[in-house]
MDAnalysis code that builds the backbone (N, CA, C; Angstrom):
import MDAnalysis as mda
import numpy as np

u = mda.Universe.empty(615, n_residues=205, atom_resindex=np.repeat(np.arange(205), 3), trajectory=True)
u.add_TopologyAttr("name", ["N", "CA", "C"] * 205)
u.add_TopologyAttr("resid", np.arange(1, 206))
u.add_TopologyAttr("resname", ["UNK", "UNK", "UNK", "UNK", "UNK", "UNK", "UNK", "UNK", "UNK", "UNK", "UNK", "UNK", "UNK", "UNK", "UNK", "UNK", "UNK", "UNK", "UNK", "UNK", "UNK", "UNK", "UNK", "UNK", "UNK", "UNK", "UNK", "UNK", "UNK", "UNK", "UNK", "UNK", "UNK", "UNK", "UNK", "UNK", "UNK", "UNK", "UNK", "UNK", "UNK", "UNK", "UNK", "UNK", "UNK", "UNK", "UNK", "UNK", "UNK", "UNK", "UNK", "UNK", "UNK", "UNK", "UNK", "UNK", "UNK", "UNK", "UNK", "UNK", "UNK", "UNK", "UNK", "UNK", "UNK", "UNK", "UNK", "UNK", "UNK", "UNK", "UNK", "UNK", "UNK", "UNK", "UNK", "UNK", "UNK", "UNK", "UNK", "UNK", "UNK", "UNK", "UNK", "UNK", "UNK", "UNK", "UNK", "UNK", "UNK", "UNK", "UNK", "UNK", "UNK", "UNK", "UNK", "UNK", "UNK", "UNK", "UNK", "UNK", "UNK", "UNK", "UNK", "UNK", "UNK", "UNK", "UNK", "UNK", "UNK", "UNK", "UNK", "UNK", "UNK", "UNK", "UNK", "UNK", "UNK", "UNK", "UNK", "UNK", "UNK", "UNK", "UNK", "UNK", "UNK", "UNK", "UNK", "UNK", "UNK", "UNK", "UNK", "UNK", "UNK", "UNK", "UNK", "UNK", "UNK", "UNK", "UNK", "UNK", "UNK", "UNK", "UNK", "UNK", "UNK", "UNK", "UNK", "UNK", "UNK", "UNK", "UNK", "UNK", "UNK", "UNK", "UNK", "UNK", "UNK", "UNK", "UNK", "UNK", "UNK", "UNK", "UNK", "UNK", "UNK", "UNK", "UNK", "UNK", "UNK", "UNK", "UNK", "UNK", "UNK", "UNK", "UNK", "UNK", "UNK", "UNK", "UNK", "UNK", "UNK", "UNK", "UNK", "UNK", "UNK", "UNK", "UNK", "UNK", "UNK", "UNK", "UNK", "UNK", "UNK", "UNK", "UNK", "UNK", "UNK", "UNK", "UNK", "UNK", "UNK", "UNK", "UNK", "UNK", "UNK"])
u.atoms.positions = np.array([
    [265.198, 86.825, 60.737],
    [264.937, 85.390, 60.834],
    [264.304, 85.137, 62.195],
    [262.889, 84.687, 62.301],
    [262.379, 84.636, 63.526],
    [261.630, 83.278, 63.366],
    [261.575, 82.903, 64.882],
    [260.612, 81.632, 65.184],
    [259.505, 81.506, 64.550],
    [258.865, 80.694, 63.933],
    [257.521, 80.523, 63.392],
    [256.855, 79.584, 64.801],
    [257.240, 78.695, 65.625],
    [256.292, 77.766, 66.247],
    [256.520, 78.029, 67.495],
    [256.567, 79.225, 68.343],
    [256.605, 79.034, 69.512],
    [254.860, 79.111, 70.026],
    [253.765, 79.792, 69.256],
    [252.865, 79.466, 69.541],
    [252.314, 78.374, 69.545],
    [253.077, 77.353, 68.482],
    [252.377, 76.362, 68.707],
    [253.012, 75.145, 69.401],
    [253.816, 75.723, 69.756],
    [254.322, 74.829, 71.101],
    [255.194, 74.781, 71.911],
    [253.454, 75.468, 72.761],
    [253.499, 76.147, 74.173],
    [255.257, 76.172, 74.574],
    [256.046, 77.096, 73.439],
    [257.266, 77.491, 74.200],
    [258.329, 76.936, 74.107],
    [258.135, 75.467, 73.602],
    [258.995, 74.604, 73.568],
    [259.879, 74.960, 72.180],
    [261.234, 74.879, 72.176],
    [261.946, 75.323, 70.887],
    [262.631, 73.926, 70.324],
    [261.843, 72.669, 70.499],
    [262.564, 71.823, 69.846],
    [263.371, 71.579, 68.339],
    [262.645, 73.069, 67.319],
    [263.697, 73.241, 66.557],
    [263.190, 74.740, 66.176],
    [264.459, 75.327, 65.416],
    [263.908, 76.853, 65.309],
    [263.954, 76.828, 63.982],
    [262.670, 77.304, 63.688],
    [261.999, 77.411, 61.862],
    [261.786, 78.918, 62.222],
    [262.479, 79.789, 61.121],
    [261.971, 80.952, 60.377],
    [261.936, 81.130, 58.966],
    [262.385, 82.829, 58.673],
    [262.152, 82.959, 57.224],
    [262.920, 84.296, 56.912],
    [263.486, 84.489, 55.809],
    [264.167, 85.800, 55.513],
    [263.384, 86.182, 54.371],
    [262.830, 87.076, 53.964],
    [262.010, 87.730, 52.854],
    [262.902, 88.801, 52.644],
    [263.273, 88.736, 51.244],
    [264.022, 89.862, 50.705],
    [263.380, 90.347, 49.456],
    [263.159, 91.307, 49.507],
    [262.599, 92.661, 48.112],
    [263.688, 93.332, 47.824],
    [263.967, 93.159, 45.777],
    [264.620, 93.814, 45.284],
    [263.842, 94.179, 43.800],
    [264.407, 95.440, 43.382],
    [263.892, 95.762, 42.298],
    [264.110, 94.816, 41.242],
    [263.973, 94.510, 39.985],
    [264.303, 93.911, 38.749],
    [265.998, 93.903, 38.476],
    [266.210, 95.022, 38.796],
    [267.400, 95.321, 37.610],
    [268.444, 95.037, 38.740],
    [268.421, 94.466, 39.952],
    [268.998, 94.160, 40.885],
    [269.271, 93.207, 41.217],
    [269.341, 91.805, 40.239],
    [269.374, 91.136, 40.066],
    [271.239, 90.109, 41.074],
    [271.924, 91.130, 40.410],
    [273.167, 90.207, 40.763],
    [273.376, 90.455, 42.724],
    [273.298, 91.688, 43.001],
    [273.061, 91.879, 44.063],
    [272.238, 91.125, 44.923],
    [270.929, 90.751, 44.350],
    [269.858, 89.968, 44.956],
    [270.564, 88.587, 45.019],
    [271.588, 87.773, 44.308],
    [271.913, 86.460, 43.732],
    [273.106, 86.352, 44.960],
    [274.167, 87.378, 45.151],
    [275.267, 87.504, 45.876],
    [274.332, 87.392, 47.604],
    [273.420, 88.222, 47.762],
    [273.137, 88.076, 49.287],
    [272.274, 86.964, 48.991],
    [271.495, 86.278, 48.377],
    [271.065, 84.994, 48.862],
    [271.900, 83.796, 49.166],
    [273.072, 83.992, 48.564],
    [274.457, 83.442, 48.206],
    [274.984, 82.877, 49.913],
    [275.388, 84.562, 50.327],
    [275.700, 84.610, 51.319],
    [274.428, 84.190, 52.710],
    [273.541, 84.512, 52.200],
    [272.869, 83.864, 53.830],
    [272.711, 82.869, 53.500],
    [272.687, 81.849, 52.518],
    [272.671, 80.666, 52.663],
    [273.975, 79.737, 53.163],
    [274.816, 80.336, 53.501],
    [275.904, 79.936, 53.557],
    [276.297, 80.160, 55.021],
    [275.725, 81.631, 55.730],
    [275.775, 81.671, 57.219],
    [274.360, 80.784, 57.523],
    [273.479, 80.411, 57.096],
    [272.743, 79.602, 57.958],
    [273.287, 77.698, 57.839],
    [274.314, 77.717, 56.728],
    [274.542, 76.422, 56.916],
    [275.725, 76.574, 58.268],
    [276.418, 77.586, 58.032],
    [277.024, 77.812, 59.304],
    [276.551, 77.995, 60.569],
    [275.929, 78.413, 61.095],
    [275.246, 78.646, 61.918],
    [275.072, 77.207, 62.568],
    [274.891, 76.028, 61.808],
    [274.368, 74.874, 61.971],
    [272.778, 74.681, 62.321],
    [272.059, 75.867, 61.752],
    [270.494, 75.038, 62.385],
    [269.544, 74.996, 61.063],
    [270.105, 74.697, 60.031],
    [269.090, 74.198, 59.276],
    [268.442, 72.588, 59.511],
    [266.938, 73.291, 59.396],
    [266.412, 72.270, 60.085],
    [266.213, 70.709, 59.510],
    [265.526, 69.995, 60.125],
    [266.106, 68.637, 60.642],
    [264.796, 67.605, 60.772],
    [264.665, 66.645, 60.407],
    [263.091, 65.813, 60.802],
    [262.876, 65.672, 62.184],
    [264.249, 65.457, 62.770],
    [263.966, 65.119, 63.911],
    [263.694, 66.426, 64.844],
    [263.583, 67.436, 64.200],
    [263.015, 68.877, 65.110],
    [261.944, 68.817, 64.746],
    [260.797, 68.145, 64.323],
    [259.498, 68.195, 64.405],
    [259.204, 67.715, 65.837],
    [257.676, 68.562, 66.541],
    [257.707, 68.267, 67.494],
    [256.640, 67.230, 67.731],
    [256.366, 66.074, 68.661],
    [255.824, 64.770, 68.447],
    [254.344, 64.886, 67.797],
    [253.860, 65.720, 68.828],
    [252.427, 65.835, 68.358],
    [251.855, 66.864, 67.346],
    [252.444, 67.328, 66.180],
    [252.019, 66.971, 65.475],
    [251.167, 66.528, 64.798],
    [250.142, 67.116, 64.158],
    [249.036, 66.435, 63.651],
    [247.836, 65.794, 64.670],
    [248.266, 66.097, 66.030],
    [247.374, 65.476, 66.847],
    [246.480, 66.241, 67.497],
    [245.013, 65.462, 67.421],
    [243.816, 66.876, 67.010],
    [243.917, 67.177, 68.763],
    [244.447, 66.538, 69.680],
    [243.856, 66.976, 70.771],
    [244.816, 68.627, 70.791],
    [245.926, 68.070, 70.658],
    [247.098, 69.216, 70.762],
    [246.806, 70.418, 69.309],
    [245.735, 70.144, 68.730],
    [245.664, 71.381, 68.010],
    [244.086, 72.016, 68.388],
    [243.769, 70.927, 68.809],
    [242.122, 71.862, 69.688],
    [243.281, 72.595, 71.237],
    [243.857, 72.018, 71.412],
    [244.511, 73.618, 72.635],
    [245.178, 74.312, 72.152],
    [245.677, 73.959, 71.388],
    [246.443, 75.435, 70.276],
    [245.590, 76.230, 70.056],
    [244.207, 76.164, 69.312],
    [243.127, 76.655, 69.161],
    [242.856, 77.688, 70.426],
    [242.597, 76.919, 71.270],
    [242.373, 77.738, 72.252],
    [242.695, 78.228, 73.080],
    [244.049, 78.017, 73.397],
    [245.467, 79.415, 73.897],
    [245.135, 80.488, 72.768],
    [245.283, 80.409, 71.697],
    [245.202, 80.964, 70.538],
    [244.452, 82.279, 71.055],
    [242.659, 81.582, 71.383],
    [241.871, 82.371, 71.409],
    [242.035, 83.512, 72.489],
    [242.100, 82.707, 73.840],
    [242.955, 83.327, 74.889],
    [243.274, 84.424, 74.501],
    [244.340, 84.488, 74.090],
    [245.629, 85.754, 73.783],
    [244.497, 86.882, 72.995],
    [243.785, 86.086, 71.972],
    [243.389, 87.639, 71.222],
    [242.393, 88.174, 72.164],
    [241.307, 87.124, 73.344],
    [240.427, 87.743, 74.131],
    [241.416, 89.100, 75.281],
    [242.333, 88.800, 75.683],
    [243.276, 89.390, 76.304],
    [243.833, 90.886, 75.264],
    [244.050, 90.223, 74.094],
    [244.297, 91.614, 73.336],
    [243.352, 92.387, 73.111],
    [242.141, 91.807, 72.567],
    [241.265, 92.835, 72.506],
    [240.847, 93.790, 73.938],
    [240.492, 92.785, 74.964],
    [240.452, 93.581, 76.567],
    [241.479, 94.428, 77.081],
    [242.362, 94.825, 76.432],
    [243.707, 95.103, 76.892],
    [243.266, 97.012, 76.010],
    [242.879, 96.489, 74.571],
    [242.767, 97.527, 73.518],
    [241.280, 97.844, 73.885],
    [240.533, 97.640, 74.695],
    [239.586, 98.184, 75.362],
    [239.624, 99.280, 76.324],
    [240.085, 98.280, 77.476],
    [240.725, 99.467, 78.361],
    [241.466, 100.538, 78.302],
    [242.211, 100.524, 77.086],
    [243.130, 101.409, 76.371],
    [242.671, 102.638, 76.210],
    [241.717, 101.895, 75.292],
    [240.522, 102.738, 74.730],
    [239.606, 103.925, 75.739],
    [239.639, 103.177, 77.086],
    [238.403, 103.501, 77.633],
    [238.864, 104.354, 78.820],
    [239.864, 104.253, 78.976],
    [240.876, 105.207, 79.789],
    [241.621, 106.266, 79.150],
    [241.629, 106.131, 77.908],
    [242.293, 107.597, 77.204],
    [241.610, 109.070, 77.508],
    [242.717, 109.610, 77.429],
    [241.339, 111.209, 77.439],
    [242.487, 111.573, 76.770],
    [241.317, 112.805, 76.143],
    [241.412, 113.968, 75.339],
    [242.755, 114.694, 75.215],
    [243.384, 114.713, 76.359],
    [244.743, 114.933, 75.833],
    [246.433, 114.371, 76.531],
    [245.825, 113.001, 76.048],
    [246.429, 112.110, 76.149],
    [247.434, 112.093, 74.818],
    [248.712, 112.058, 74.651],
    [249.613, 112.044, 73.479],
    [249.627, 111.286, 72.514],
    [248.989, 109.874, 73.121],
    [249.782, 108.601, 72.236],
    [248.413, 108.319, 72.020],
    [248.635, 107.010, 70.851],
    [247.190, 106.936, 70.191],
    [247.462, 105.235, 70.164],
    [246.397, 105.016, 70.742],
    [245.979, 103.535, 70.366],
    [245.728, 103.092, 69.015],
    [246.716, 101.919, 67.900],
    [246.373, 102.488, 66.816],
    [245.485, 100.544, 66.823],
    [244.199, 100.303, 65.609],
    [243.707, 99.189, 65.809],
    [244.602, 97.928, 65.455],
    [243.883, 96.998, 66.348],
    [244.673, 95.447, 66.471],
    [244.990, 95.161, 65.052],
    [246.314, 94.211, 64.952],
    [246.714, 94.192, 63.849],
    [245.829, 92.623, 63.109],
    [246.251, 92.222, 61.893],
    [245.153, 91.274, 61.371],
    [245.089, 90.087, 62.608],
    [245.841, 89.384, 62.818],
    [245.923, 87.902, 63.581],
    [245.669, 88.371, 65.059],
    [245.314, 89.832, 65.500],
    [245.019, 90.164, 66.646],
    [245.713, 89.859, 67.887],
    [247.251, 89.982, 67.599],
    [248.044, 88.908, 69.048],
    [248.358, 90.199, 69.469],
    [248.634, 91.629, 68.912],
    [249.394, 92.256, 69.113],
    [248.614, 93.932, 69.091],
    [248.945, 94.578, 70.024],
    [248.484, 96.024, 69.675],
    [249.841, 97.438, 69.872],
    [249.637, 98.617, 69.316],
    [250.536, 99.173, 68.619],
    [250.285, 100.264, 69.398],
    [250.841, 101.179, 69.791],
    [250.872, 102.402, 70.693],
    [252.022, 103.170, 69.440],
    [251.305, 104.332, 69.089],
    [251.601, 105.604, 68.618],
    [252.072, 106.914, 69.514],
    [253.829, 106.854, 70.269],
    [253.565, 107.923, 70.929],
    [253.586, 109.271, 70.954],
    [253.717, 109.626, 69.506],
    [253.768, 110.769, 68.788],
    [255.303, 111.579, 69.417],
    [255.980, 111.004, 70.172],
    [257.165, 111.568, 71.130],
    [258.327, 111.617, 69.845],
    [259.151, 112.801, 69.273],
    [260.017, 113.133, 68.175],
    [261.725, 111.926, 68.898],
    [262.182, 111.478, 68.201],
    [263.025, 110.549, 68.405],
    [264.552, 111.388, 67.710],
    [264.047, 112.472, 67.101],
    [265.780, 112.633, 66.102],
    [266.462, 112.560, 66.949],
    [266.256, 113.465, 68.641],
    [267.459, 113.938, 69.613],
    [267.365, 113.113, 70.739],
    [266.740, 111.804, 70.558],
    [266.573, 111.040, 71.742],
    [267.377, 110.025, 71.540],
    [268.145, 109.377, 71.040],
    [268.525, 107.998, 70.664],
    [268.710, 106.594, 71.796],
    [268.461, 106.871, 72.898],
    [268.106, 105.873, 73.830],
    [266.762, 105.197, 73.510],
    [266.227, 105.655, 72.348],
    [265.238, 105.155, 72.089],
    [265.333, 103.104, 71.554],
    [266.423, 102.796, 71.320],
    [267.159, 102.008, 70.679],
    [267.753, 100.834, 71.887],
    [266.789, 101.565, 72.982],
    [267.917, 100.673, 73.930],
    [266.343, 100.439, 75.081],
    [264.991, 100.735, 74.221],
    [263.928, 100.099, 74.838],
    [263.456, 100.967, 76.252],
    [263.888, 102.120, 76.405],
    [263.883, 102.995, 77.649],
    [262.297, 102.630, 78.160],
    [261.872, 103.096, 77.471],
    [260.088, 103.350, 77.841],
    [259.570, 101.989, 77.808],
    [260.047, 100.903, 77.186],
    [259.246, 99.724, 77.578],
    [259.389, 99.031, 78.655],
    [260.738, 99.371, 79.198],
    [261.533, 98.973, 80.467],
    [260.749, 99.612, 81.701],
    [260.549, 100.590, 81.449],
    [259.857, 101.614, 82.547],
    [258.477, 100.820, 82.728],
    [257.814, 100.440, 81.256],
    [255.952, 99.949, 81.522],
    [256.258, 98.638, 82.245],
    [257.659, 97.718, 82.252],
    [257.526, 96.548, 82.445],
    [258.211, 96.570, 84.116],
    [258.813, 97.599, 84.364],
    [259.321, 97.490, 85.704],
    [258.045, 97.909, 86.860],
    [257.288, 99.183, 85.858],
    [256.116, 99.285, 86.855],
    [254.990, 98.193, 87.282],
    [254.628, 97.371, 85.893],
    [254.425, 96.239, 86.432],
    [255.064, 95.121, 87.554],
    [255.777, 95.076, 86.742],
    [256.813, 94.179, 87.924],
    [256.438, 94.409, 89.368],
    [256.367, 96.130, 89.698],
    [256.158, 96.352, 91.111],
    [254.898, 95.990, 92.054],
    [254.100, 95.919, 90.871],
    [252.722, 95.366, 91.365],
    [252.284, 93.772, 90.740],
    [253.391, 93.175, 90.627],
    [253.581, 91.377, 89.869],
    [252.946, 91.349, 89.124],
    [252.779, 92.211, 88.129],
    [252.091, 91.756, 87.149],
    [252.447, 91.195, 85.849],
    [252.402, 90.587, 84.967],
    [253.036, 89.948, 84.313],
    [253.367, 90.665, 82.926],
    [254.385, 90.924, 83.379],
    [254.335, 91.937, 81.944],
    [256.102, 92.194, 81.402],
    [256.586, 91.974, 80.862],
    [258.106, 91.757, 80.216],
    [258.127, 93.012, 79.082],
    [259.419, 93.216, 79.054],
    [259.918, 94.144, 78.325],
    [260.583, 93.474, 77.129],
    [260.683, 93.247, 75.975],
    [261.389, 92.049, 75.021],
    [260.355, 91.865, 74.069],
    [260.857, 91.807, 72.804],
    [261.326, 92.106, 71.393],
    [260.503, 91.101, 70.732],
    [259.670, 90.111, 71.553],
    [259.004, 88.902, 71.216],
    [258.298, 88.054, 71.675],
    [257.051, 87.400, 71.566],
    [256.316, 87.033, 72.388],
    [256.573, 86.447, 73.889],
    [256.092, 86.846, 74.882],
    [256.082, 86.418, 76.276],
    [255.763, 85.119, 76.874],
    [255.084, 84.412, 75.726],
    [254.326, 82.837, 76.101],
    [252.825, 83.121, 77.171],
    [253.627, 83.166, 78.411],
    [252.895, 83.263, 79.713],
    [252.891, 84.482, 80.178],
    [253.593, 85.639, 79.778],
    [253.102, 87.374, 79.621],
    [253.078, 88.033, 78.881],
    [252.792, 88.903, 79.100],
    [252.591, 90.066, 78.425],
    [253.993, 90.866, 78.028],
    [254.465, 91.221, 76.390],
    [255.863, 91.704, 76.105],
    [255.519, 92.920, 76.100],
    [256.603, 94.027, 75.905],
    [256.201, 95.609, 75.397],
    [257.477, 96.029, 74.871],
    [257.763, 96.336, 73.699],
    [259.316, 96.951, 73.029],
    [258.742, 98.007, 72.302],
    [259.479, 99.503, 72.410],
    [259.345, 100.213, 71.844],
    [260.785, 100.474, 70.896],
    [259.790, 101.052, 69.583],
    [260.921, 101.186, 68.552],
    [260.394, 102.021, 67.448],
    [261.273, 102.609, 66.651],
    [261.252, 103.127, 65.422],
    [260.828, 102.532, 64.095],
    [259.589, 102.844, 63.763],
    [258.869, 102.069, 62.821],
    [259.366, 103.030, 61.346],
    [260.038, 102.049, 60.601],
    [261.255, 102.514, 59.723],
    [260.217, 102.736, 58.513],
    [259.129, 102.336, 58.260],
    [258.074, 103.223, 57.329],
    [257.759, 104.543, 57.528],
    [257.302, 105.024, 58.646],
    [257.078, 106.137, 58.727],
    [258.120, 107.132, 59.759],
    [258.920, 106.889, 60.618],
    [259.816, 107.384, 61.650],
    [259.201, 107.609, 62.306],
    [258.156, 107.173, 63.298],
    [257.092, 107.346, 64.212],
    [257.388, 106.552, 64.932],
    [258.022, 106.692, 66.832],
    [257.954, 105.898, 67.775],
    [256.663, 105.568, 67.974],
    [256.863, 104.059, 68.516],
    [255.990, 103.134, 68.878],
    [256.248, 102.165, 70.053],
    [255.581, 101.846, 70.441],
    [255.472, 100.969, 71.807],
    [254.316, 99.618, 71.063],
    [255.061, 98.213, 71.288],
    [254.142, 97.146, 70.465],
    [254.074, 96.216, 71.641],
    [252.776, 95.832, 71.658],
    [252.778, 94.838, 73.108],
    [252.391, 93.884, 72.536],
    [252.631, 92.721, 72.679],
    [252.263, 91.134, 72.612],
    [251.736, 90.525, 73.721],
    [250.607, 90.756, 72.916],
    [249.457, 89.728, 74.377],
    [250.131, 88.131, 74.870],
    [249.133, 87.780, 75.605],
    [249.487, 86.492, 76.347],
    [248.327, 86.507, 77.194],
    [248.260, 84.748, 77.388],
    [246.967, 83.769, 78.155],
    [247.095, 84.006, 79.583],
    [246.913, 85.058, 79.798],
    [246.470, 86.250, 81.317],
    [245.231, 85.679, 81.591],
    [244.831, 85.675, 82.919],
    [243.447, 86.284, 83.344],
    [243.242, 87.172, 83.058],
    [241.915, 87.571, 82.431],
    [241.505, 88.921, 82.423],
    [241.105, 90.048, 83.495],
    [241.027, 89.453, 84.454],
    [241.160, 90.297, 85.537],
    [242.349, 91.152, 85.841],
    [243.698, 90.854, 84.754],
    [244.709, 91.516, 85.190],
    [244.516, 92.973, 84.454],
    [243.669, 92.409, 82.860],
    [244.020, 93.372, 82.029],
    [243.530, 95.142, 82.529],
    [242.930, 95.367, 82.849],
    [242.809, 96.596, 83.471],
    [244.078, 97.347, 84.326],
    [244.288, 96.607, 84.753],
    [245.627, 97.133, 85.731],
    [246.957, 97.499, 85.154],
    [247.086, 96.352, 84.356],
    [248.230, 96.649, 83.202],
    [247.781, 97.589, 82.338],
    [246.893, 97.413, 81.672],
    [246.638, 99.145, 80.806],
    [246.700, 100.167, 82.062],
    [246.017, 100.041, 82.577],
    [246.379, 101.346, 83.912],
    [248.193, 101.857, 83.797],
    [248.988, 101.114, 84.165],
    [250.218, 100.770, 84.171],
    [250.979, 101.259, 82.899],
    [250.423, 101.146, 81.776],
    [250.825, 101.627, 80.408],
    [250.489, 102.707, 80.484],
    [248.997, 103.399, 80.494],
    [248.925, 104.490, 80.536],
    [249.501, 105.470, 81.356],
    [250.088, 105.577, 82.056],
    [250.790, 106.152, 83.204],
    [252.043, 106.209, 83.030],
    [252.523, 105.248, 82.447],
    [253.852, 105.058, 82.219],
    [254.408, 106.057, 80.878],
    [253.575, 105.825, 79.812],
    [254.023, 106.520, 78.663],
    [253.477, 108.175, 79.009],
    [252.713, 108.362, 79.836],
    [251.720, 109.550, 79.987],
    [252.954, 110.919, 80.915],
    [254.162, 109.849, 81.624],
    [255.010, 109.892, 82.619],
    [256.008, 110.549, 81.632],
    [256.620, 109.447, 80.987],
    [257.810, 109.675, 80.167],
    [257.711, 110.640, 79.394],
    [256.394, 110.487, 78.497],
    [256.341, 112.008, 77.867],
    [256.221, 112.878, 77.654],
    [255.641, 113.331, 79.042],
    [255.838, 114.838, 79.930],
    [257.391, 114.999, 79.884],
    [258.193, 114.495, 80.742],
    [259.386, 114.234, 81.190],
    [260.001, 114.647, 79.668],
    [260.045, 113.760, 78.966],
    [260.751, 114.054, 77.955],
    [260.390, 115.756, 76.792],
    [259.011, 115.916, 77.074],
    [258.290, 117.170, 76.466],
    [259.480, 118.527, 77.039],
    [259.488, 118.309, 78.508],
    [260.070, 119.438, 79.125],
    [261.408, 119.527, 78.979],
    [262.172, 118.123, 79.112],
    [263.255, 118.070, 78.427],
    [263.473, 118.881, 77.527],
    [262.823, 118.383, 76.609],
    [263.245, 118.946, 74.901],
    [263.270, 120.055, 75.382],
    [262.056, 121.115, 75.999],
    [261.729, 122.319, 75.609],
    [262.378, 123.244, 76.463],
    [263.218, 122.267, 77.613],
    [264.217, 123.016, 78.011],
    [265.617, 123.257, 77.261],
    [265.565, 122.654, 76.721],
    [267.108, 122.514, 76.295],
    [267.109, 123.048, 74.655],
])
């Protein structure tokens, strides 16, 4: 269950709208009936089903959706420059793979090909902590966390439960572009770091 409107306003959580999508086979019927059962019942608990008065004022108002528009754009110019530099700083035997921007372009995906069975700190964000502290050291705006940044740049790495392939997922944000070079610098180094470190690990042990 996640936020649907923090992009569209700029941050503000005057009410929290998501969504639960559940897939079940056919013949799964009563099962499917019992858990809709039940989350409907922790979200009346919960108390935040939403409310008229969590609409936020503006609304429908073209000025406030021509800057939505164009924060909007912002972020993907930043993502794509980000998946440039990525790009343009990789070499040849570099581990991890830049994989392409996803459809709505907010977000790009790092493949670090690094084996996870015997690592399980993987679960506790190790390596995104590391890209976001190295930033940090040089102020750059860049957060470690599970969900968009607003005003930085996020990075969470995790176990992508389709294929069991660690990943590192960054969520752009309305940066100057003058930063973006530095922060890919910063990524690349960082994961380039850890997974040496962790290579020798393994192959010591």
């Amino acid at each position: 269950m996640r936020s649907h409107i923090k992009l569209d306003s700029f941050g503000l959580e005057l009410g929290r709208l998501g969504s639960i999508v559940i897939s079940f086979p056919e013949n799964k019927s009563d099962e499917h009936n019992k858990l809709m059962t039940t989350l409907r019942q922790a979200i009346a608990g919960f108390g935040i089903n939403f409310n008229l008065f969590s609409l936020y004022p503006w609304l429908g108002n073209s000025k406030f959706v021509k800057l939505t528009q164009q924060r909007t754009q912002a972020i993907r110019k930043v993502t794509k420059a980000l998946y440039c530099a990525l790009k343009d700083m990789h070499q040849e035997n570099d581990l991890f793979e830049i994989l392409p921007s996803t459809t709505h372009k907010i977000f790009l995906i790092i493949q670090t090909h690094i084996k996870h069975q015997d690592y399980p700190s993987f679960q506790n964000m190790v390596l995104s902590r590391l890209i976001a502290q190295s930033c940090y050291e040089q102020q750059l705006p860049v957060l470690a966390a599970g969900t968009l940044g607003l005003n930085q740049i996020t990075v969470n790495d995790f176990i992508n439960l389709t294929n069991q392939n660690h990943q590192v997922r960054i969520a752009s944000a309305d940066i100057p572009l003058s930063l973006v070079f530095d922060i890919a610098t910063h990524i690349r180094q960082t994961i380039l770091s850890f997974s040496q470190d962790y290579h020798v690990s393994s192959n010591c042990c």
